[in-house]
C-alpha positions in Angstrom: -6.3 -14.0 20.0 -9.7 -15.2 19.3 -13.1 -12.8 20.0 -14.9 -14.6 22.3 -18.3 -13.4 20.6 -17.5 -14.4 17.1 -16.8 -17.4 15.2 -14.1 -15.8 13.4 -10.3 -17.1 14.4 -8.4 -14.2 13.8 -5.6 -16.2 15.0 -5.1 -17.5 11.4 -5.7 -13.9 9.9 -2.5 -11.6 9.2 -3.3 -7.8 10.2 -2.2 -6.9 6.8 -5.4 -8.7 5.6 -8.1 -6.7 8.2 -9.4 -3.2 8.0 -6.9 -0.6 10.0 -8.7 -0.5 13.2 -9.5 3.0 15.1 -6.4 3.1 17.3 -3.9 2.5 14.4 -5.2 5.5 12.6 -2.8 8.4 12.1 -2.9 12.4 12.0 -2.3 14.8 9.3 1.3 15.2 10.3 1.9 11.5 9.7 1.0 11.6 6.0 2.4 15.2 5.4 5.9 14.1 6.4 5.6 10.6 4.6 5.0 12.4 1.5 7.3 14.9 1.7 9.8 12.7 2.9 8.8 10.1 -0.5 8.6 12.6 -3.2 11.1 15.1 -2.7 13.8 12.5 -2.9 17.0 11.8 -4.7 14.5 10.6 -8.4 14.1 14.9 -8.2 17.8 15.4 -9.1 17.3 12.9 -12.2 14.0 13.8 -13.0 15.1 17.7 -12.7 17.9 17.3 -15.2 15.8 15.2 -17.7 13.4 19.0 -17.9 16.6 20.4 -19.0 17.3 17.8 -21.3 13.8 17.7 -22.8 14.4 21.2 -23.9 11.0 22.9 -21.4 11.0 26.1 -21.5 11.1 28.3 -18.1 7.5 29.4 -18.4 6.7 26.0 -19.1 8.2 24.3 -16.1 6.7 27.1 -13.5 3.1 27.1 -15.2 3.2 23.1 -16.1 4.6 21.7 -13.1 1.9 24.2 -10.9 -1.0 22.7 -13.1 0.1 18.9 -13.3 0.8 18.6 -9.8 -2.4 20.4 -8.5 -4.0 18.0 -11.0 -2.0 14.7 -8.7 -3.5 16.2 -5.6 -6.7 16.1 -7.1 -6.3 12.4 -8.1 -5.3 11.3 -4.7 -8.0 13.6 -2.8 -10.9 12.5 -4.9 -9.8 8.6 -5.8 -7.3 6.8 -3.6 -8.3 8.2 -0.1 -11.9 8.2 -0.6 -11.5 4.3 -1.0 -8.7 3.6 1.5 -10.4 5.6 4.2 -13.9 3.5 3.3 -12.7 0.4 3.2 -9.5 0.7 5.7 -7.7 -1.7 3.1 -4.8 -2.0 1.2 -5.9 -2.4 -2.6 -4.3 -5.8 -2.5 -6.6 -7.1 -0.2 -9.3 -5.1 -1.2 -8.6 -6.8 -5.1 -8.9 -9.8 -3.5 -12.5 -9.6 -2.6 -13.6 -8.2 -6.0 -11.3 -10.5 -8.5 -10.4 -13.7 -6.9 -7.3 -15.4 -6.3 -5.6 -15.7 -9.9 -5.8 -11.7 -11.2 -4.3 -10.9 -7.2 -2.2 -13.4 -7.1 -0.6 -11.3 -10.9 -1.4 -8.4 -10.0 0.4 -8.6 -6.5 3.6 -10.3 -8.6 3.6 -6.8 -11.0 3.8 -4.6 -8.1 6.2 -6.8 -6.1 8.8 -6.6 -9.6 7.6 -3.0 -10.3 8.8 -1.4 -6.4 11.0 -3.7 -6.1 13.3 -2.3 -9.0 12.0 1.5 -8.3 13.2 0.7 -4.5 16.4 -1.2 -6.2 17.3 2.5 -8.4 16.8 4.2 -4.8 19.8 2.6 -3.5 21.4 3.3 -6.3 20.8 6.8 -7.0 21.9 6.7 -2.8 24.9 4.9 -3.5 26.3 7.6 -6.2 26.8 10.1 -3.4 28.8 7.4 -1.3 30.9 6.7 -3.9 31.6 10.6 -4.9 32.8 10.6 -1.2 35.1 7.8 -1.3 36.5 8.8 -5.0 35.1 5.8 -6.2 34.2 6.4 -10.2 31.2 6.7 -11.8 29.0 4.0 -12.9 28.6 4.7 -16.4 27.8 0.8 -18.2 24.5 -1.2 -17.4 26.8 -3.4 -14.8 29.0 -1.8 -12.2 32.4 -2.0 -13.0 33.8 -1.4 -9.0 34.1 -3.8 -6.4 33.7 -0.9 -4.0 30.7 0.2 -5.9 29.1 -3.0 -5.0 29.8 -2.8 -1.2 28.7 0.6 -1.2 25.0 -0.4 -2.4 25.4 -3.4 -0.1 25.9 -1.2 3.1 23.4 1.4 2.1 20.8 -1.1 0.4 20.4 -3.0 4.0 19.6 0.0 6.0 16.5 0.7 3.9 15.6 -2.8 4.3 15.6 -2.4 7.9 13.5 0.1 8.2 11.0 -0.5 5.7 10.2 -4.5 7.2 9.4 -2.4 10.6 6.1 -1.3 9.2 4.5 1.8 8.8 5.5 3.4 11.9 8.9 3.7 11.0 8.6 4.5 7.5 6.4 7.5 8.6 9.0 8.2 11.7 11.8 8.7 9.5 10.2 10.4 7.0 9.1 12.9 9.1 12.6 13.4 10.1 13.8 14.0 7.0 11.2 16.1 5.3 12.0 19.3 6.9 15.6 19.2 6.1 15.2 17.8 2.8 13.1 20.6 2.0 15.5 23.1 3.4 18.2 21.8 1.3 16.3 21.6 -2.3 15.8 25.3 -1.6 19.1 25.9 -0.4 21.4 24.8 -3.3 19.5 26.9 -6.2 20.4 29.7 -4.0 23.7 28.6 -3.8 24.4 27.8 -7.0 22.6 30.8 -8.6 25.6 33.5 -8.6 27.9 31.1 -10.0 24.9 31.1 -13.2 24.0 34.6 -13.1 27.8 35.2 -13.5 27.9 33.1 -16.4 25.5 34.5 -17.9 25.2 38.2 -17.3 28.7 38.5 -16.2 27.8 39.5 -12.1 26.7 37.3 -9.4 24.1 39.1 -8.2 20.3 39.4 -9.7 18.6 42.9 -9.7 15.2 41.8 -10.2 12.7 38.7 -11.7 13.6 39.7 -15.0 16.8 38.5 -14.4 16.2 35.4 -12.5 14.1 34.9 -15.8 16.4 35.3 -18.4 19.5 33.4 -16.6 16.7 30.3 -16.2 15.4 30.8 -20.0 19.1 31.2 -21.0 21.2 28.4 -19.4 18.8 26.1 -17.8 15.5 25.9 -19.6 16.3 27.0 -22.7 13.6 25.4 -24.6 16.0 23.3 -27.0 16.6 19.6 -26.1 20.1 17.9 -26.0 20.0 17.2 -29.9 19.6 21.1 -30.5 16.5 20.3 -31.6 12.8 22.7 -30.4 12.0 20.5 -27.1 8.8 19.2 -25.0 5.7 21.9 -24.5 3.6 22.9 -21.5 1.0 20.6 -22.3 3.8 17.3 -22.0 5.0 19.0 -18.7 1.8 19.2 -17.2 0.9 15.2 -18.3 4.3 14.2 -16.7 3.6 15.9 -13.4 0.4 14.4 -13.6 1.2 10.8 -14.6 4.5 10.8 -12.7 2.5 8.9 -10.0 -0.4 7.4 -11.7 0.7 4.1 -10.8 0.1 5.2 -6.9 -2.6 7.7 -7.4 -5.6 7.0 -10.4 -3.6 3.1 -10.1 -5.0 3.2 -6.3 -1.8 1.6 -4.8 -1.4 4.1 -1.7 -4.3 2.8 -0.4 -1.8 0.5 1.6 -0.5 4.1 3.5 -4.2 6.5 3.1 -6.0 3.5 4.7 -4.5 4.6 8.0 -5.7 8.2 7.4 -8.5 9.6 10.0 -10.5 11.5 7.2 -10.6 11.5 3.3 -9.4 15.0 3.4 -5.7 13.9 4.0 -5.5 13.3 0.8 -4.9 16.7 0.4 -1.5 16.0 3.0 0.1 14.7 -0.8 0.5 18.5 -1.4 3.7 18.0 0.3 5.4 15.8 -1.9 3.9 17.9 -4.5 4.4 20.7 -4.2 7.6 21.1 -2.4 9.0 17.7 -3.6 7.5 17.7 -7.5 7.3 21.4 -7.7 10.1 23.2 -5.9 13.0 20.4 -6.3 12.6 19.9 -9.8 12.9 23.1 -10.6 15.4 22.9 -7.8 17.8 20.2 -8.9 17.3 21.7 -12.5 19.3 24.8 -11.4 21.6 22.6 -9.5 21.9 20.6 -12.5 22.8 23.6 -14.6 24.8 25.4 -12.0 27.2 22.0 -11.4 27.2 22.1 -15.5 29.2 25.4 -15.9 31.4 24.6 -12.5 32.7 21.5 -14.1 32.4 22.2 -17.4 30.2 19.1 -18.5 26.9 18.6 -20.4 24.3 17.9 -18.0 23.5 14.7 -19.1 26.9 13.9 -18.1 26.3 14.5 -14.5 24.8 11.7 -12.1 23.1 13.2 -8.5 26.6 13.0 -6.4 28.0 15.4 -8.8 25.6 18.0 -8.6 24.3 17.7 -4.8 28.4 17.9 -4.0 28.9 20.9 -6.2 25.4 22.6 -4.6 25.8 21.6 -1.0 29.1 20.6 -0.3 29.1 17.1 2.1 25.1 17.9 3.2 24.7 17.3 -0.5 25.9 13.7 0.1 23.9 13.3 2.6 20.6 14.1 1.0 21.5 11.8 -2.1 21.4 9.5 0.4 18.9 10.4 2.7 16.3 11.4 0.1 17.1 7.7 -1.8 16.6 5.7 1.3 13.2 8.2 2.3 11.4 6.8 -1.5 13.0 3.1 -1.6 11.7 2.7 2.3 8.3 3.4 1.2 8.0 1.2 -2.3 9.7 -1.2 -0.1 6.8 -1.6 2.1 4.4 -1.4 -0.7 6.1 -4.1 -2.6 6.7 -6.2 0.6 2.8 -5.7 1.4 2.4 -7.4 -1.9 4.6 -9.6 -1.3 2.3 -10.9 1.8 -0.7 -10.6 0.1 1.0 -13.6 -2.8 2.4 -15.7 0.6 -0.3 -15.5 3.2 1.9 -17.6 5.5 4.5 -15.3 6.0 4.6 -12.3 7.6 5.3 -8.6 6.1 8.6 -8.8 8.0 9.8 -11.3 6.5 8.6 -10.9 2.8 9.4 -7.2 2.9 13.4 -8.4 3.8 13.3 -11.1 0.9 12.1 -8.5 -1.5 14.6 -5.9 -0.3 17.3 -8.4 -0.6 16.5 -8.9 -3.8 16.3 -4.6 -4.4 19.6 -4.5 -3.5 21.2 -6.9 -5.3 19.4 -5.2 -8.3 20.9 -1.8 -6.9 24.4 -3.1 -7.7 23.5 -2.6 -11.9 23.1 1.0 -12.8 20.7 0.8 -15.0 17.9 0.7 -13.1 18.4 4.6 -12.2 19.1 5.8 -15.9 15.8 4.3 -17.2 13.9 5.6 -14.2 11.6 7.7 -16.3 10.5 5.3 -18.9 10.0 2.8 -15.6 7.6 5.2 -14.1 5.8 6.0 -17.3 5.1 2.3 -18.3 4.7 0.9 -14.7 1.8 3.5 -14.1 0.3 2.0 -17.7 0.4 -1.7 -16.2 -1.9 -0.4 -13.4 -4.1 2.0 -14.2 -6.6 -1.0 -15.8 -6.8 -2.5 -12.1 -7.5 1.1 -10.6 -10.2 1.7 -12.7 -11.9 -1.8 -12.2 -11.3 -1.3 -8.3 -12.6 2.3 -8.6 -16.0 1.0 -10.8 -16.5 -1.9 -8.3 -16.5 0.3 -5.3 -18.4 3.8 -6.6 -19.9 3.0 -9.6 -21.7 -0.2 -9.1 -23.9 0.5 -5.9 -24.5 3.6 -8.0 -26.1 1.6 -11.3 -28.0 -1.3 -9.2 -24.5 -3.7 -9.5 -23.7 -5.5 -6.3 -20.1 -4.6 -4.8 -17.7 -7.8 -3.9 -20.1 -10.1 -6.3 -17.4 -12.5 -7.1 -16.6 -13.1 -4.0 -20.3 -13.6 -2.7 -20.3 -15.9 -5.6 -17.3 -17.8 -4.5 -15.5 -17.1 -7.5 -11.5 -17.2 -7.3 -10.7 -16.5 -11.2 -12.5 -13.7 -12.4 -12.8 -13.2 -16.2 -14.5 -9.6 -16.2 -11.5 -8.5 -14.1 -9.1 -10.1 -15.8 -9.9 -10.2 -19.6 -11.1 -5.8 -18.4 -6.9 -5.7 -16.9 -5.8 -7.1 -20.3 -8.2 -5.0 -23.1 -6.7 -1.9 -21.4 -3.2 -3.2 -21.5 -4.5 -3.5 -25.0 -5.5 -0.1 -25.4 -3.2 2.0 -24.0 -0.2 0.5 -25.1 -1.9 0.0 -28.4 -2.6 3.8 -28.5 1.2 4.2 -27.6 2.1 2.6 -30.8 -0.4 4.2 -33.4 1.3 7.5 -31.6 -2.2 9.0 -31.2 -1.4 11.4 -28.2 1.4 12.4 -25.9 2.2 9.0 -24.1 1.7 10.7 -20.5 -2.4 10.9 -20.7 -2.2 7.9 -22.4 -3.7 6.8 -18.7 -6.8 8.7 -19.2 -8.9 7.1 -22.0 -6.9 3.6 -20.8 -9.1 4.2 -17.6 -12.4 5.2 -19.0 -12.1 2.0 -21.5 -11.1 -0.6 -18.7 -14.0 1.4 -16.4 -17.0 0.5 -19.4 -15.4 -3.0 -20.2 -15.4 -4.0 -16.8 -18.7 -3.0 -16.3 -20.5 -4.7 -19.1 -18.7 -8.2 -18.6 -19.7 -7.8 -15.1 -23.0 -7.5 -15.6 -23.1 -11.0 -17.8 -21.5 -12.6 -14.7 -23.8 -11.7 -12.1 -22.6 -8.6 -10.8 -26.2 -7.5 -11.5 -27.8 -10.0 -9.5 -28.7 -9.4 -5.9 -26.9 -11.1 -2.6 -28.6 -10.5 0.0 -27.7 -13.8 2.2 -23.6 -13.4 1.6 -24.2 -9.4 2.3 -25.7 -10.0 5.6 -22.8 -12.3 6.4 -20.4 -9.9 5.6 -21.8 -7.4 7.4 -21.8 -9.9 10.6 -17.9 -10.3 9.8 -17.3 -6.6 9.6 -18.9 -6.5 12.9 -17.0 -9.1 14.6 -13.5 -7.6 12.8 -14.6 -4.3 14.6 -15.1 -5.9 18.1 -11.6 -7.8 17.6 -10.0 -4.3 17.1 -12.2 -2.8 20.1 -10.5 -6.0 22.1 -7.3 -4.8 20.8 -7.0 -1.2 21.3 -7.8 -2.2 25.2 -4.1 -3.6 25.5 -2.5 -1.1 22.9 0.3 0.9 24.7 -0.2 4.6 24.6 2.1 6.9 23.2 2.7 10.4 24.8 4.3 13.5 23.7 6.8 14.5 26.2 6.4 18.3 27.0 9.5 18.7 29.3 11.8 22.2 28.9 14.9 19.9 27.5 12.3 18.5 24.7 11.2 21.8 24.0 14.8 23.1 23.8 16.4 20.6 21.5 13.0 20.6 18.9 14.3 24.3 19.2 17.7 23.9 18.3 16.8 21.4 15.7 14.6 24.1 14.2 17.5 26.7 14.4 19.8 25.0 12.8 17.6 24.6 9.6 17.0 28.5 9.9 20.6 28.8 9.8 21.2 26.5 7.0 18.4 28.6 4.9 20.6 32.3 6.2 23.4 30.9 4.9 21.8 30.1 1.8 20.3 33.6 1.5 23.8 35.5 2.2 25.5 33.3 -0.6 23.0 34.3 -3.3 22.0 37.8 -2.3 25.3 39.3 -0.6 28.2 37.8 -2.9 29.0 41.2 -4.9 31.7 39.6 -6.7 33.4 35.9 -7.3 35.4 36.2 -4.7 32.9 36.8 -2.0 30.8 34.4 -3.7 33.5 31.6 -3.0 33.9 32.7 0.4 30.7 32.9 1.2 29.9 29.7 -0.6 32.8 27.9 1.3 30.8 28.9 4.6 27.5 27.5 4.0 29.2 24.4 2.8 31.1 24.2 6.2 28.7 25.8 9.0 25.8 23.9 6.8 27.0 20.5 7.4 27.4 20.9 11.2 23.7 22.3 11.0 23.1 19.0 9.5 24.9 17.2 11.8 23.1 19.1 14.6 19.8 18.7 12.8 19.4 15.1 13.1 21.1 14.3 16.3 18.4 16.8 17.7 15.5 15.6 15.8 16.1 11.9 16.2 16.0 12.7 20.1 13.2 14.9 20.0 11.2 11.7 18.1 12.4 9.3 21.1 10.8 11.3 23.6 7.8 12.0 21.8 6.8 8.2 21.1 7.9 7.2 24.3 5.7 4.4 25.8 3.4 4.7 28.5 1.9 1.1 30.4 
């Protein structure tokens, strides 16, 4: 519709291109779900192994992880939302105003390939627990070698694509589904699998105190010696993964496309979820799984893909989460990658850019590759982007701050910009050129590559005229901002309204739905701390696998309906 009081036709806008208006903006619980629901997903059982492999010590993963991960919070809390929340913009668009057309239009082509191919190793991580269920057999080359292999990744590939092209909304729905019960099972299968280590290494399957729970960690799972036999990483490498594990969405600014719908900057602080319970607890998690499953079968961790050792923890829930927790992370890259998408094709919609994209994830998904170099993906994708992160973060703090006009190329007209671009491409420079003299540990390689984009950027700016003063083009921006503000005023008249449903049924299913994770944990709890010997340990294990996957079963049946009711529409 066009606002009849501006000149503005926002008829020939996409939504994806305005600020997030009020009525769009979401609570806490939104963003503490979504990243829960993103970051402890099925990457933690490969990411959990590669400690183990590494050679980290136990003391090393609980102090290192702690540390790096407080220090992710920090860099969402105090970069990314502050900007998202100010500007109500994805950084795509928000690049656009401050670069011009040419370093968007390759930027927005990097992060289309980059979560494209993280989305693509989602489905296929997802797809290993499918084919563990159907005895199809592991995907060990580069290219699958199974027909059904392929069909599987086809089947399960297509749901994520469906749910990520309908927006936010649903990405944030399902995630908030999930997050509960993926949290319950990371803590569950440790405990599971934690007698069956204990009696391997100290000969009982019970643990008497922290020391022990200590030594069976130090002895068979974190043993501080890598996979060559060879003294492995330190604390200070544990804590600059945890850190630069998500560079490329946090100091790299890309979740500005999910913090611009926060209500206050403080939400950044709602990453602590994926954090801590998804970075923290299941990698430490999935590393005991992964050691547990290891003396079970009798295999070399390395040798063990996230079917195996989700089966061997969790029974058939453990299928499920490999799948649940793939689709929860490749949903949202999805949507980041088919915002991008947009941004490059202005004529399409996110719909339909976010189902080409995923089309192409999943034909991706059918090579598994993409899931064994998942690591070295992360690492080097948050390198590509850090450069723009710190240009977008000097454009928007640090120039009002030194007398430097923000959005100057665009009130200059300007759709290539050189100090953008030529800034993106001396940090590339620089950081990977650091990489290769081998100066530092390659994970806070990010941190001087930021500082030296931040003073490049700033000094080619000023020869450009980002020093100069705009006073005309900021007063009509200001009078746009205005008229984008009465547009969403217009809008939020003929929003519907959603309402949560407060009747005793509701109230009794989001009860049972609650129980049934209690009773998932119980089980849990009686398998590790009441199995005096292997034989109760079997038994008891056998009944969390059985009675836990009805709880599943009952879980989201009853938390899907309780969702229904609560976003039901009212005229």
């Amino acid at each position: 519709m066009k606002s009849e009081s501006s000149n503005v036709n926002f008829d020939n806008i996409s939504e994806e291109q305005l600020p997030i208006p009020k009525h769009k903006r979401k609570g806490w619980s939104h963003f503490l779900g979504l990243y829960a629901g993103e970051h402890v997903a099925a990457t933690e059982f490969v990411i959990g192994a590669t400690f183990v492999a590494l050679g980290a010590t136990m003391t090393d993963i609980l102090l290192g992880l702690l540390i790096g991960n407080l220090l992710a919070i920090l860099s969402w809390t105090l970069i990314t939302t502050p900007i998202a929340v100010e500007t109500r913009l994805s950084l795509y668009t928000y690049l656009q105003k401050i670069a011009g057309n040419s370093m968007t239009t390759l930027y927005n082509w990097v992060n289309v390939i980059i979560f494209t191919v993280i989305s693509a190793a989602m489905v296929t991580v997802s797809a290993t627990a499918v084919r563990f269920a159907f005895g199809i057999p592991a995907q060990l080359n580069w290219y699958p070698t199974n027909a059904w292999f392929v069909l599987v990744v086809l089947a399960v590939g297509m749901i994520v694509v469906l749910v990520a092209m309908y927006g936010f909304n649903a990405v944030s729905n399902f995630s908030k589904i999930c997050a509960p019960w993926l949290f319950v099972m990371f803590v569950s299968g440790p405990l599971v699998l934690m007698p069956a280590l204990a009696e391997h290494v100290i000969g009982v399957t019970t643990l008497s105190s922290w020391a022990d729970f200590m030594h069976i960690g130090s002895v068979s799972v974190w043993t501080g010696v890598n996979a060559q036999g060879e003294s492995g990483i330190g604390l200070f490498e544990v804590i600059g993964f945890a850190w630069a594990a998500n560079t490329i969405t946090h100091v790299g600014l890309i979740d500005m496309a999910l913090l611009r719908y926060a209500k206050s900057k403080t939400y950044g602080l709602c990453t602590s979820s994926g954090m801590m319970f998804g970075h923290y607890i299941a990698w430490i998690s999935a590393g005991i799984m992964g050691a547990g499953t290891a003396v079970i079968v009798k295999k070399s961790i390395i040798e063990l893909d996230p079917g195996d050792v989700a089966f061997q923890a969790l029974g058939l829930s453990g299928l499920v989460i490999v799948i649940v927790a793939g689709w929860t992370t490749a949903n949202a890259n999805l949507y980041r990658a088919g915002l991008a998408a947009q941004a490059i094709f202005k004529d399409h919609s996110r719909t339909k850019t976010t189902f080409i994209v995923g089309v192409v994830a999943v034909c991706i998904a059918c090579f598994p590759f993409v899931f064994n170099k998942m690591l070295p993906l992360l690492t080097y994708a948050g390198l590509l982007v850090v450069p723009v992160g710190a240009i977008v973060f000097t454009e928007h703090f640090i120039f009002p701050r030194i007398g430097f006009t923000r959005y100057w190329a665009m009130f200059r007209n300007l759709t290539h910009s050189t100090p953008a671009v030529a800034s993106w491409g001396l940090g590339l420079a620089f950081g990977f050129g650091l990489n290769a003299l081998d100066v530092m540990s390659f994970y806070y390689l990010f941190i001087p590559t930021w500082f030296f984009t931040s003073i490049v950027y700033i000094l080619l700016a000023k020869r450009y005229g980002a020093a100069e003063k705009y006073p005309e083009q900021q007063a009509n921006l200001k009078n746009y901002d205005q008229q984008v503000q009465q547009h969403h005023q217009e809008q939020a008249q003929h929003e519907p309204v959603l309402v949560r449903t407060q009747s005793l049924m509701t109230k009794v299913i989001r009860a049972i739905s609650l129980l049934s994770l209690a009773t998932t944990l119980v089980l849990a709890f009686n398998t590790m701390f009441l199995s005096g010997d292997v034989s109760a340990y079997e038994a008891n294990r056998d009944m969390f696998f059985d009675i836990g996957f009805i709880c599943t079963i009952i879980y989201f049946a009853s938390a899907y309906w309780v969702m229904q009711q609560n976003n039901k529409v009212v005229a």
